[in-house]
LUMNUTOR-943974 format. One record per atom (N, C-alpha, C): residue number from 1; residue in one letter; atom name; x, y, z. Coordinates in pm, 1 decimal. Example, Ala and Ser with C-alpha at 12.3 -4.5 7.8 and 13.67 -1.06 7.14 Angstrom:
// residues 2
REC:k:r:a:px:py:pz
REC:1:a:N:1319.0:-569.0:780.0
REC:1:a:CA:1230.0:-450.0:780.0
REC:1:a:C:1320.0:-330.0:780.0
REC:2:s:N:1285.0:-225.0:708.0
REC:2:s:CA:1367.0:-106.0:714.0
REC:2:s:C:1290.0:3.0:787.0
END
This chain:
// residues 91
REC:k:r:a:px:py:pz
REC:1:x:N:516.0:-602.9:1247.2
REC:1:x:CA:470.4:-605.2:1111.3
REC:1:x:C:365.0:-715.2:1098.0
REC:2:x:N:219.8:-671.9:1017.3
REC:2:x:CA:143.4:-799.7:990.0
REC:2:x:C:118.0:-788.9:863.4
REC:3:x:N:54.0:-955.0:816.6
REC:3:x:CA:33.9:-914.4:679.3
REC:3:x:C:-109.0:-952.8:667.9
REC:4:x:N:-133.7:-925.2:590.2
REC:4:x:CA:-307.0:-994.9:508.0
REC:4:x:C:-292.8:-1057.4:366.9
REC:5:x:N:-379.5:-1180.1:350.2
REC:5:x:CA:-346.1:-1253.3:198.2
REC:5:x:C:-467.8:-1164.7:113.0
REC:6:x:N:-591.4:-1087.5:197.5
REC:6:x:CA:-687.7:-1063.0:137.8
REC:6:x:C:-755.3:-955.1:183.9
REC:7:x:N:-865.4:-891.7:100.0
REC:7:x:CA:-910.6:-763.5:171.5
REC:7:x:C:-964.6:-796.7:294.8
REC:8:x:N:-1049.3:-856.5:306.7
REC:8:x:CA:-1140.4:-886.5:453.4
REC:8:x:C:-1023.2:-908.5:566.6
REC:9:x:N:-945.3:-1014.1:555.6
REC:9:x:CA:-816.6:-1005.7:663.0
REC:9:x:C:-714.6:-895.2:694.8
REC:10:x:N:-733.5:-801.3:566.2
REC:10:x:CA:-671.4:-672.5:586.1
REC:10:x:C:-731.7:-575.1:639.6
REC:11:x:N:-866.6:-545.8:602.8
REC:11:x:CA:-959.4:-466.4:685.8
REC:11:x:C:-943.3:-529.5:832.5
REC:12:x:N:-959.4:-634.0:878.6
REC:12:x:CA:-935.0:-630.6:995.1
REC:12:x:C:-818.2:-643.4:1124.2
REC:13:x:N:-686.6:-618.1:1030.3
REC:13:x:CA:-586.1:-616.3:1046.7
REC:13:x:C:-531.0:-453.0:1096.8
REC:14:x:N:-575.7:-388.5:947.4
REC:14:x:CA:-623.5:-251.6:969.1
REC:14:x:C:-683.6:-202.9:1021.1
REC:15:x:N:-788.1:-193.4:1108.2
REC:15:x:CA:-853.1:-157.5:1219.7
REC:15:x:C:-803.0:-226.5:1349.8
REC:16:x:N:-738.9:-357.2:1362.3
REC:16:x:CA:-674.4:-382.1:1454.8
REC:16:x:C:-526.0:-328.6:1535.4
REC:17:x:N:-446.4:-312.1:1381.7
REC:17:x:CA:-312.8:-264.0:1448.3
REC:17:x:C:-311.6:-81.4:1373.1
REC:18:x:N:-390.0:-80.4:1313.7
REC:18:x:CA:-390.1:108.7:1278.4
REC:18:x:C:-229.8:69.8:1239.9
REC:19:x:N:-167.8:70.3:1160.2
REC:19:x:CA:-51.0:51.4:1128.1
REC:19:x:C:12.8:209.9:1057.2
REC:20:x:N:102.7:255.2:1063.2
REC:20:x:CA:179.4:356.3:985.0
REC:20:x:C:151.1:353.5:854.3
REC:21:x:N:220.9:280.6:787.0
REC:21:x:CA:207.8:266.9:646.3
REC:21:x:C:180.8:154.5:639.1
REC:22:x:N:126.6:142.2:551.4
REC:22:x:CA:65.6:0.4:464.1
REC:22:x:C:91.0:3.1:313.5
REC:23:x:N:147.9:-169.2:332.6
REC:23:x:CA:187.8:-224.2:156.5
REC:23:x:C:83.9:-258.7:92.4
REC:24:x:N:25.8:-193.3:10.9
REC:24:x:CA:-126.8:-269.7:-65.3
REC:24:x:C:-139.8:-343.7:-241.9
REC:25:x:N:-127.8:-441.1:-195.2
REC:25:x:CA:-141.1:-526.9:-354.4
REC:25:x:C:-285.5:-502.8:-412.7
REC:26:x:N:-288.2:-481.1:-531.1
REC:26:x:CA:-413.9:-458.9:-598.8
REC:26:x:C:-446.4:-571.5:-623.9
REC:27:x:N:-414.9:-670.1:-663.1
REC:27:x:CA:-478.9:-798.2:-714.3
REC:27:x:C:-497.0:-882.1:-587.9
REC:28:x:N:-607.7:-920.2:-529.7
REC:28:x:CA:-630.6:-975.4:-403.8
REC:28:x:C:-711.1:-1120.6:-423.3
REC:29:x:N:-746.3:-1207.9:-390.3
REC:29:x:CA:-845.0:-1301.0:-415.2
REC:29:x:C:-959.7:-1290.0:-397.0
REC:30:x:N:-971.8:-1186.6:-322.3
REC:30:x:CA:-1134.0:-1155.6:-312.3
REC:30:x:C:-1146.5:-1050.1:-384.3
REC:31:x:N:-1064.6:-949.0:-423.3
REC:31:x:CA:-1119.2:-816.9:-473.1
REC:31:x:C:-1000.8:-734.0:-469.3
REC:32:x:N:-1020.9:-595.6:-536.2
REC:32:x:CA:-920.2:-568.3:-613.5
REC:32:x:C:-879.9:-458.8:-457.3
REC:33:x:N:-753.6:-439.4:-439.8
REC:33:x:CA:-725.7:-345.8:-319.5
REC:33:x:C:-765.8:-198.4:-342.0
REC:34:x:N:-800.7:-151.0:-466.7
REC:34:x:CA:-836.3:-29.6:-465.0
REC:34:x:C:-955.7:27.8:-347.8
REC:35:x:N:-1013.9:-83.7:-347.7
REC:35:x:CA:-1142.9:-110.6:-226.8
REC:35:x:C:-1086.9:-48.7:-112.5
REC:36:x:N:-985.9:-121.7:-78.1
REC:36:x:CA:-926.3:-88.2:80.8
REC:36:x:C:-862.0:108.5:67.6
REC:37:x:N:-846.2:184.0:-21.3
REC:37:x:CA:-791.8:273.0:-27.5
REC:37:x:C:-878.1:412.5:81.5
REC:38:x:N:-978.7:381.2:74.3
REC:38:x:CA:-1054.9:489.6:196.3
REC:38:x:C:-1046.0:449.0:316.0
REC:39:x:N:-1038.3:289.2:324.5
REC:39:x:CA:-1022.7:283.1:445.2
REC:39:x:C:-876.8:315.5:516.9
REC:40:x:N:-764.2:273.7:430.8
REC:40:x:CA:-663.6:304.0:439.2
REC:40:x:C:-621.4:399.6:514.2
REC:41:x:N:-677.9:501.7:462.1
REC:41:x:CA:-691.2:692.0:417.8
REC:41:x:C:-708.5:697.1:577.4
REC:42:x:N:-830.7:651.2:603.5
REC:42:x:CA:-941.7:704.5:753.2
REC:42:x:C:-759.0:626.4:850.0
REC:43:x:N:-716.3:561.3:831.1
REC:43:x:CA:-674.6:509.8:970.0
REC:43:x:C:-510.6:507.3:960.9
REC:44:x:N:-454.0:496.2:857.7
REC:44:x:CA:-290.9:484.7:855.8
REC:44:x:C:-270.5:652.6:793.5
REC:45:x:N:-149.0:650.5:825.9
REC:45:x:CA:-81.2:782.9:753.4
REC:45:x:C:-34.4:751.7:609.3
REC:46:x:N:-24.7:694.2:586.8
REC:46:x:CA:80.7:631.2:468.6
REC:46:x:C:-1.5:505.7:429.2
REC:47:x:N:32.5:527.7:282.7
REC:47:x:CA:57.7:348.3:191.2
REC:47:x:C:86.5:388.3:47.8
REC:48:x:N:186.4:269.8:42.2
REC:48:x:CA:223.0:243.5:-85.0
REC:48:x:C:115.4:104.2:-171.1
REC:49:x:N:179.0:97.7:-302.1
REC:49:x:CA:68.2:61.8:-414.7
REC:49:x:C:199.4:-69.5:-441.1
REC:50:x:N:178.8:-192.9:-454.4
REC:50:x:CA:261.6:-278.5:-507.7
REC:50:x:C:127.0:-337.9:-639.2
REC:51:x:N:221.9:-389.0:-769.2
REC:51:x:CA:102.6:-404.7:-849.3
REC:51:x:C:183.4:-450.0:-999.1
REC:52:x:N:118.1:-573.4:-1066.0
REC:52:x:CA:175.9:-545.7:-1206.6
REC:52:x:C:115.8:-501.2:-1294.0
REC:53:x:N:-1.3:-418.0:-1270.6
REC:53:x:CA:-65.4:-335.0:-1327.9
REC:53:x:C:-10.3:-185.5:-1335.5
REC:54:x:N:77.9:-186.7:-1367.8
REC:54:x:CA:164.1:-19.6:-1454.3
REC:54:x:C:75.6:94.9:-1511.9
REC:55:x:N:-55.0:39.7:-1593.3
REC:55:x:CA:-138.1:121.9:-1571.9
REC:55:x:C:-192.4:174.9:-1506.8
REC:56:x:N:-210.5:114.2:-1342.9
REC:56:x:CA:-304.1:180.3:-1235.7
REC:56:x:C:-215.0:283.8:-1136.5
REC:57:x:N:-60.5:325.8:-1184.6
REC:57:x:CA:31.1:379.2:-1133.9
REC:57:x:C:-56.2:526.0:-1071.4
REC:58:x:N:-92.6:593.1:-1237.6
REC:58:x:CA:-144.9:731.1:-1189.0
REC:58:x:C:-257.7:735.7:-1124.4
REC:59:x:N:-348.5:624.9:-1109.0
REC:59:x:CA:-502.5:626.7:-1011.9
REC:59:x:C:-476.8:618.4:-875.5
REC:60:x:N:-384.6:512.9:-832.8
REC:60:x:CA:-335.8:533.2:-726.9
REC:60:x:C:-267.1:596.1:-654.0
REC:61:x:N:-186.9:667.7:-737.3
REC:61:x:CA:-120.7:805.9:-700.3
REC:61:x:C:-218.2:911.9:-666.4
REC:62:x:N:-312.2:937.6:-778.4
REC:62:x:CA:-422.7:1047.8:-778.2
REC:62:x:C:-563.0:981.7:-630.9
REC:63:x:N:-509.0:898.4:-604.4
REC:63:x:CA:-614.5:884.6:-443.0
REC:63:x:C:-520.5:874.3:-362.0
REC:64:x:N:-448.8:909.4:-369.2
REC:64:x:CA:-328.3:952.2:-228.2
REC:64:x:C:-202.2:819.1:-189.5
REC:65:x:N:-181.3:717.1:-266.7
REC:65:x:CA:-16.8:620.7:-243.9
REC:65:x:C:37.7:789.8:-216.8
REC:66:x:N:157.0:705.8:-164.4
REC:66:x:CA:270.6:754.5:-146.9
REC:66:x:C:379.0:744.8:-221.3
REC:67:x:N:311.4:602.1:-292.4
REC:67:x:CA:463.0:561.6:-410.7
REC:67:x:C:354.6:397.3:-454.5
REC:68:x:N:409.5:400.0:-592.4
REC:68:x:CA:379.3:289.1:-684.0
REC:68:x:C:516.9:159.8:-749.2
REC:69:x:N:508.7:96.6:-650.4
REC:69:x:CA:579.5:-13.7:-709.1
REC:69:x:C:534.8:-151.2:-801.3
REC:70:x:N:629.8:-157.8:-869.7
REC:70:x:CA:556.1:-208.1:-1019.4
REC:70:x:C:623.5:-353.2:-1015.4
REC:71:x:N:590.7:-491.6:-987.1
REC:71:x:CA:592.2:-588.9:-967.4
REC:71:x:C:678.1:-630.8:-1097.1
REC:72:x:N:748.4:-725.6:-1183.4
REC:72:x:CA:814.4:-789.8:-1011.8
REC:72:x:C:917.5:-672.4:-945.3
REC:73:x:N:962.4:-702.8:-780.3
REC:73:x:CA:1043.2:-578.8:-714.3
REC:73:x:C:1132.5:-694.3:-637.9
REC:74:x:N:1223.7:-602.2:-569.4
REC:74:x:CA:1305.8:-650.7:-494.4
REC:74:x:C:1279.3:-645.3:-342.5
REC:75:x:N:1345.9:-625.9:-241.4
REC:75:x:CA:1296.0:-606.1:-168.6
REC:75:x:C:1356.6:-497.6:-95.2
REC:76:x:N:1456.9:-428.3:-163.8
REC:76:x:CA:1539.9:-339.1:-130.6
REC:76:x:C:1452.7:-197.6:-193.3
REC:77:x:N:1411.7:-212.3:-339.2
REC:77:x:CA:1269.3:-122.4:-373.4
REC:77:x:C:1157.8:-105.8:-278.8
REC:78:x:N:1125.3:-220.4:-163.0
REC:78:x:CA:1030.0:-201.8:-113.9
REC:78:x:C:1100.6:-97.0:9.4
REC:79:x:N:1196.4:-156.7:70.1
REC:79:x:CA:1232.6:-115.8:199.9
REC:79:x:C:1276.6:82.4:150.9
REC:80:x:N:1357.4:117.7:16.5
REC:80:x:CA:1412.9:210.7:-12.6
REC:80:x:C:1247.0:294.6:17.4
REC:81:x:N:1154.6:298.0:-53.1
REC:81:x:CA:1042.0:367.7:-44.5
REC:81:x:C:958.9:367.6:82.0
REC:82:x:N:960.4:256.1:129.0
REC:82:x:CA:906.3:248.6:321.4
REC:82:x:C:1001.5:380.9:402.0
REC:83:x:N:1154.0:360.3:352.3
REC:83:x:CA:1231.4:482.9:447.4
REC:83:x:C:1198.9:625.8:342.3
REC:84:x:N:1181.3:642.2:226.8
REC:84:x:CA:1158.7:778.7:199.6
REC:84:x:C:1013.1:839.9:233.6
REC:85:x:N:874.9:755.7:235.7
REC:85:x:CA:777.3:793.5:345.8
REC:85:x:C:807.8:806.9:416.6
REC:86:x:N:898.0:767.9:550.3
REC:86:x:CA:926.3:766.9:645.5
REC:86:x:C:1010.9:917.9:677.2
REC:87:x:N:1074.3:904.5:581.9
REC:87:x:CA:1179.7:1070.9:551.2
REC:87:x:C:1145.2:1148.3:454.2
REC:88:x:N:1020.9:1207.4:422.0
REC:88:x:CA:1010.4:1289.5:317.0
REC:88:x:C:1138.5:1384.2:275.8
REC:89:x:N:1189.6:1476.6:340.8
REC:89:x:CA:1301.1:1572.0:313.6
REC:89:x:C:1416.9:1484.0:299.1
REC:90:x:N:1450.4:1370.9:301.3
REC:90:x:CA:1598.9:1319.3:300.1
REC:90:x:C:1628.3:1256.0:160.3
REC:91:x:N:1478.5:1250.3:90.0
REC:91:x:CA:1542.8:1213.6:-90.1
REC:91:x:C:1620.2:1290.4:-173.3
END
């Protein structure tokens, strides 16, 4: 598992480990993660949306998340939705 604090360290994180799914925070210090969402697209199978922006639930849904978690979360919310990507048919 790696993480990134920011888009630029995530872009190259993301092209480094091509990861499965990816956790993507919208509020970044450099810029908002919606940015990273094509790149996302081109190289992982999966990502979810973490965010306390509740409004951006359906935009990110409508460019392909997998699931929208709405800040603050637990970490049992995070892990429950990492295994139902992981298992589509078992929800």
């Amino acid at each position: 598992m790696q993480y990134a604090l920011t888009l630029e360290d995530g872009n190259r994180k993301i092209h480094q480990f091509k990861p499965s799914i990816v956790v993507l925070d919208l509020n970044l210090p450099d810029g908002s993660g919606l940015e990273m969402i094509p790149v996302i697209k081109n190289i992982s199978s999966a990502f979810l949306v973490i965010s306390a922006y509740d409004n951006k639930r359906e935009l990110v849904l409508e460019r392909g998340a997998a699931d929208f978690v709405k800040k603050p979360f637990d970490m049992n919310t995070i892990t429950q939705s990492i295994l139902d990507i992981n298992n589509p048919g078992m929800v």
